[in-house]
MMTF fields as JSON, N, C-alpha, C and O atoms, coordinates in Angstrom:
{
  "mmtfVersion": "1.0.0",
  "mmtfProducer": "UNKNOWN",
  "numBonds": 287,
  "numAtoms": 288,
  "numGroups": 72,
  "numChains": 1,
  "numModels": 1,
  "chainsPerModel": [1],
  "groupsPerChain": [72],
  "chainIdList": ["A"],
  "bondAtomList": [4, 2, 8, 6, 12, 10, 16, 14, 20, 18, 24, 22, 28, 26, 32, 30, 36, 34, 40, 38, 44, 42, 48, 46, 52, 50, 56, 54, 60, 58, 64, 62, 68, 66, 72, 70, 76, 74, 80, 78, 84, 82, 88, 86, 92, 90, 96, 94, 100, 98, 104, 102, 108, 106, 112, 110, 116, 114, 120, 118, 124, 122, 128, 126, 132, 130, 136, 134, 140, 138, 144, 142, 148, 146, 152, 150, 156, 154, 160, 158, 164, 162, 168, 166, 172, 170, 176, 174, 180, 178, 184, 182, 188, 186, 192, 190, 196, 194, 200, 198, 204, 202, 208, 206, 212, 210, 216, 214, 220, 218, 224, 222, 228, 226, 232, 230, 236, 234, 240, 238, 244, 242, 248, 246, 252, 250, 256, 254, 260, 258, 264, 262, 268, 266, 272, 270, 276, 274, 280, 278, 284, 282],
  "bondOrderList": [1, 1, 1, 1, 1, 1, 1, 1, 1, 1, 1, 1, 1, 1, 1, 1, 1, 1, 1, 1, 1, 1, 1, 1, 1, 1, 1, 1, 1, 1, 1, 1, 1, 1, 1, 1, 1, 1, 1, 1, 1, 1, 1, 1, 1, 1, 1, 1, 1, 1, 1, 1, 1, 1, 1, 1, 1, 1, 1, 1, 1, 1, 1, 1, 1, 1, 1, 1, 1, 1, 1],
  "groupList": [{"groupName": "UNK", "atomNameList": ["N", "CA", "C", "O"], "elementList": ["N", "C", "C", "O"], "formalChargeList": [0, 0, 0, 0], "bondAtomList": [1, 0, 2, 1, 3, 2], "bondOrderList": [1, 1, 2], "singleLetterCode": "X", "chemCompType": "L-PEPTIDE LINKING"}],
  "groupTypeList": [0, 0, 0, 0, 0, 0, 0, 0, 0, 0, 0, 0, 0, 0, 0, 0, 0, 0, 0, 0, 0, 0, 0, 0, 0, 0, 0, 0, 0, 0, 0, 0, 0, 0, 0, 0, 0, 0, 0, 0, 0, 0, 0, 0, 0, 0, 0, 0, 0, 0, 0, 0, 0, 0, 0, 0, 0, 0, 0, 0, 0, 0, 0, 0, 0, 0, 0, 0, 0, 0, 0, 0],
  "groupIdList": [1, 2, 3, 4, 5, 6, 7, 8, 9, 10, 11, 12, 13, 14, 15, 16, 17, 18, 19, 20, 21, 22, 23, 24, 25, 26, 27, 28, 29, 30, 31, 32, 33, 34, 35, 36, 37, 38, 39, 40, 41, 42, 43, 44, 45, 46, 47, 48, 49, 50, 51, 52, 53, 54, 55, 56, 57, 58, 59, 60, 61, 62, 63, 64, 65, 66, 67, 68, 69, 70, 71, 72],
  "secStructList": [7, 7, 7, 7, 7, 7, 7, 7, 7, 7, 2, 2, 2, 2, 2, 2, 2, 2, 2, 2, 2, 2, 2, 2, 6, 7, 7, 2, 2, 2, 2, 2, 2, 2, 2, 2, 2, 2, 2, 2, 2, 2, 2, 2, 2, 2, 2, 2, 2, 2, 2, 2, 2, 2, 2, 2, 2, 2, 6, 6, 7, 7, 1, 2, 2, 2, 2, 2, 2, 2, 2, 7],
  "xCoordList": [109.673, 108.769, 107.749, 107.144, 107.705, 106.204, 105.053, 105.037, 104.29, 102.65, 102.524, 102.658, 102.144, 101.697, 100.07, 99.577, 99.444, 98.001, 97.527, 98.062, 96.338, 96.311, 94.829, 94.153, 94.646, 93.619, 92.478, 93.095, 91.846, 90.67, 90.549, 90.287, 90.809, 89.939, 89.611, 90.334, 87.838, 87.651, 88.722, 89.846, 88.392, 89.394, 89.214, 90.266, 88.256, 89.153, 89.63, 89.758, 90.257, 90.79, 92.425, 93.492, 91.902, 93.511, 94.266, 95.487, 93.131, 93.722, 94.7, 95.717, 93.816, 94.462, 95.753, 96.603, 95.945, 96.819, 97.984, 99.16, 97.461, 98.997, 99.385, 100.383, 98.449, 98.903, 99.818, 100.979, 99.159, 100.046, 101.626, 102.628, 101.376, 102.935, 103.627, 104.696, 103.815, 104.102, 104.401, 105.562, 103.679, 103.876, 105.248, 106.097, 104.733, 105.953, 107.047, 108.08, 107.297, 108.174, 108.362, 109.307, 107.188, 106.961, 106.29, 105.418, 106.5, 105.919, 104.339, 103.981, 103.85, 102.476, 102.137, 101.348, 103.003, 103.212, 103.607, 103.278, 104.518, 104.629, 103.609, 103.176, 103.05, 101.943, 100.508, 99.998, 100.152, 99.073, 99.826, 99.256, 101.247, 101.582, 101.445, 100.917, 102.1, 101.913, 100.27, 99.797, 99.566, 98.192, 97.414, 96.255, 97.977, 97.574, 98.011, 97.276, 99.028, 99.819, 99.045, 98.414, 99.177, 98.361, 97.07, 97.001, 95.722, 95.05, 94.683, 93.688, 95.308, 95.788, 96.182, 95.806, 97.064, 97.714, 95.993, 95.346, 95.951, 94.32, 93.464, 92.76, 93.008, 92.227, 92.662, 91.74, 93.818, 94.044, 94.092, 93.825, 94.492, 94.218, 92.597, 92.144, 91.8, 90.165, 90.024, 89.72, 90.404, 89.939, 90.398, 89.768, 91.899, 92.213, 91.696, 91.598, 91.501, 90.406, 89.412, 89.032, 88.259, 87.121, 87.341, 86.544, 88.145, 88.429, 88.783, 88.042, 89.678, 89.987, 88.821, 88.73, 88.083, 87.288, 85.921, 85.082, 85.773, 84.822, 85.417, 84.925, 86.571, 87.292, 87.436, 87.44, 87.532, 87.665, 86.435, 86.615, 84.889, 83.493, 83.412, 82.778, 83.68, 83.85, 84.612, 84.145, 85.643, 86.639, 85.996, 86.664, 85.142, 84.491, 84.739, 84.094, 86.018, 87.059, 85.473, 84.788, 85.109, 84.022, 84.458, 83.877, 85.576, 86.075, 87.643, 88.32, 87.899, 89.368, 90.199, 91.3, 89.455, 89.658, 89.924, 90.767, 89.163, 89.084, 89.973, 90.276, 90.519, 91.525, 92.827, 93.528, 92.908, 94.347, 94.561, 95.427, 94.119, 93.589, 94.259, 95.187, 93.661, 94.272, 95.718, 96.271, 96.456, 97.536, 98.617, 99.742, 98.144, 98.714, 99.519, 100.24],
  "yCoordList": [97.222, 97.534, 98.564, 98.598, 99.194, 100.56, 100.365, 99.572, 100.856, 100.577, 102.732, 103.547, 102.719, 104.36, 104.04, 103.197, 105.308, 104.712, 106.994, 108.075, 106.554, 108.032, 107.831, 106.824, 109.334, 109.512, 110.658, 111.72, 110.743, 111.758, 112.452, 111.829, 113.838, 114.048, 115.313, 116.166, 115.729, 116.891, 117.655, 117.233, 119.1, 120.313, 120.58, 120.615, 120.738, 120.984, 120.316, 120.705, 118.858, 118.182, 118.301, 118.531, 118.003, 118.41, 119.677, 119.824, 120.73, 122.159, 122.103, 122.712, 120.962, 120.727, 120.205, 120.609, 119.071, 118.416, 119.252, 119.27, 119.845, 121.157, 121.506, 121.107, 122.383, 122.871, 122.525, 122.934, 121.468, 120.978, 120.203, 119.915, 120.093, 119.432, 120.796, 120.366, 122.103, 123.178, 123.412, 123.778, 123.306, 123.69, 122.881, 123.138, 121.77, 120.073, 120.334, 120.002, 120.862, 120.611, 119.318, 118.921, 118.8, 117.197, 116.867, 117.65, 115.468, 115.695, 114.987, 114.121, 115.446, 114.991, 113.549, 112.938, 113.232, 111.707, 110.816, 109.642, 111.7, 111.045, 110.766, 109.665, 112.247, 112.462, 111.169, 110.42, 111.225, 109.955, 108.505, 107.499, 108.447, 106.832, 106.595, 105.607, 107.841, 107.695, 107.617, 106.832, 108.616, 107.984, 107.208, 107.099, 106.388, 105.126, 104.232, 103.337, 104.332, 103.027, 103.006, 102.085, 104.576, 104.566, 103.846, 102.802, 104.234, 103.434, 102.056, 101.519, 101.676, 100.563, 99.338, 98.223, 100.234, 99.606, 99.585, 98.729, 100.91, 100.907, 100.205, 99.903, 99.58, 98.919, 97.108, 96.307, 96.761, 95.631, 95.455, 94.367, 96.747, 96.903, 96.545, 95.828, 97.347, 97.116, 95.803, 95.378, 95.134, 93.69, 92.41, 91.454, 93.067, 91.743, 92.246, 91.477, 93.214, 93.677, 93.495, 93.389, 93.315, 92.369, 90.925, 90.284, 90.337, 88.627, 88.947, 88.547, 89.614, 88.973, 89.741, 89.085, 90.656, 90.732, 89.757, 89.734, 88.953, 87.774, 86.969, 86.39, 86.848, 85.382, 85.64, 84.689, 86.884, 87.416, 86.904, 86.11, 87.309, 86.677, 85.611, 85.201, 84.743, 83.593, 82.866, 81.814, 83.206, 82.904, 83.638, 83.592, 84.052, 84.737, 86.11, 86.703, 86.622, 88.103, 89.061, 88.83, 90.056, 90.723, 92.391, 93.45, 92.192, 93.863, 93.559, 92.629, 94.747, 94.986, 94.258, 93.729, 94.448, 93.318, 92.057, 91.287, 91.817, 90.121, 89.611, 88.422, 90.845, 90.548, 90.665, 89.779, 92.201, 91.711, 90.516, 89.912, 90.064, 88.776, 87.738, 87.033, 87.699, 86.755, 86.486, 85.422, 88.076, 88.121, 88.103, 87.615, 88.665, 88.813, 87.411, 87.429],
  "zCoordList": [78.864, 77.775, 78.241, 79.312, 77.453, 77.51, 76.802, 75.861, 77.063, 76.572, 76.824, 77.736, 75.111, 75.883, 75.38, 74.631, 76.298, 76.63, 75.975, 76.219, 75.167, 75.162, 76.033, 76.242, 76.458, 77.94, 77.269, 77.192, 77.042, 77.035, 78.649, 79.678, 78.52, 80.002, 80.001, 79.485, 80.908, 80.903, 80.904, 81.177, 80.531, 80.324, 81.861, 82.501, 82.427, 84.334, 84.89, 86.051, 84.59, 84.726, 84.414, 84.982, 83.198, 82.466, 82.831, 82.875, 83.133, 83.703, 84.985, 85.316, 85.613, 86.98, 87.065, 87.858, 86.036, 85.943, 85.35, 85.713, 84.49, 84.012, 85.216, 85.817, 85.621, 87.039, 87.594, 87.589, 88.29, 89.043, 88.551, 89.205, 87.529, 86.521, 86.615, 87.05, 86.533, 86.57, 87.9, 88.087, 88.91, 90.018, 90.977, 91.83, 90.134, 90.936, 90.092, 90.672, 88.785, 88.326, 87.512, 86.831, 87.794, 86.675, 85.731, 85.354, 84.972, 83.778, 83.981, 84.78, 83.319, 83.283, 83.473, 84.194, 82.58, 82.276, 83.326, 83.494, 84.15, 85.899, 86.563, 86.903, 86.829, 87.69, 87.249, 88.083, 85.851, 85.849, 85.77, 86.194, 85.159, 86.023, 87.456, 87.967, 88.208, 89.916, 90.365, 91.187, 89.62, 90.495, 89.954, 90.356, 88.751, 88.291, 89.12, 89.537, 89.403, 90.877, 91.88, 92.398, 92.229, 93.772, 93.59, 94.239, 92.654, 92.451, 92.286, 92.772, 91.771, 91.71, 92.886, 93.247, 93.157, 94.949, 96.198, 96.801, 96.021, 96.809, 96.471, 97.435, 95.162, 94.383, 94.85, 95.002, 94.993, 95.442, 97.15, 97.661, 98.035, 99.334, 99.613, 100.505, 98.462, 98.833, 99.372, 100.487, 97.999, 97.443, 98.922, 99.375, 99.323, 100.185, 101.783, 102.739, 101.8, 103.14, 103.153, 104.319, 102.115, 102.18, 102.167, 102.852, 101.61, 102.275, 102.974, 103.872, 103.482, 105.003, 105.949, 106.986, 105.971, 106.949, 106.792, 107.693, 105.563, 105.735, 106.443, 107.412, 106.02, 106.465, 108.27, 109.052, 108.652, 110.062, 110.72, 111.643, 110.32, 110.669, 110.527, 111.499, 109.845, 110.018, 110.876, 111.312, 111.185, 112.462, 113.971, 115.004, 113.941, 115.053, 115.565, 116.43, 114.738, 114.613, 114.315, 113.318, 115.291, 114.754, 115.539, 115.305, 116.445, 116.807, 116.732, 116.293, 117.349, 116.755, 118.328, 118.477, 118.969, 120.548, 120.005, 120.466, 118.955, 119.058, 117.998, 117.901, 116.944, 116.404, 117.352, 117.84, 117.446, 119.065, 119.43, 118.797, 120.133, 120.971, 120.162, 120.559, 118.885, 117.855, 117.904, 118.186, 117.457, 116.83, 118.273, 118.17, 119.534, 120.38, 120.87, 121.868]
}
């Protein structure tokens, strides 16, 4: 199933985005699903790297030594 989503965006924006759809050979419509993912993906990377680096201080994990150490 599809969901189409319409986008408002500055005109140097959108300029860019032609661009570059022209330049790749792709459709527009690629290019903002793909860096909707990527976002996305990074946006949930944020999220589980702050628990786990609380959850790391709390376990006494406070350098990258003392994680080694851990996993080693």
């Amino acid at each position: 199933m599809r969901t189409v989503l319409s986008v408002s965006l500055p005109e140097p924006l959108a300029a860019e985005l032609s661009r570059l759809a022209r330049e790749t050979g792709r459709s527009k419509s690629d290019l903002v699903k793909e860096s909707v993912s990527q976002y996305l993906w990074e946006a949930r990377f944020r999220t589980v790297r702050r628990q786990l680096i609380r959850r790391a201080k709390r376990a006494g994990m406070v350098t990258e030594d003392d994680v080694f150490r851990a996993v080693s």
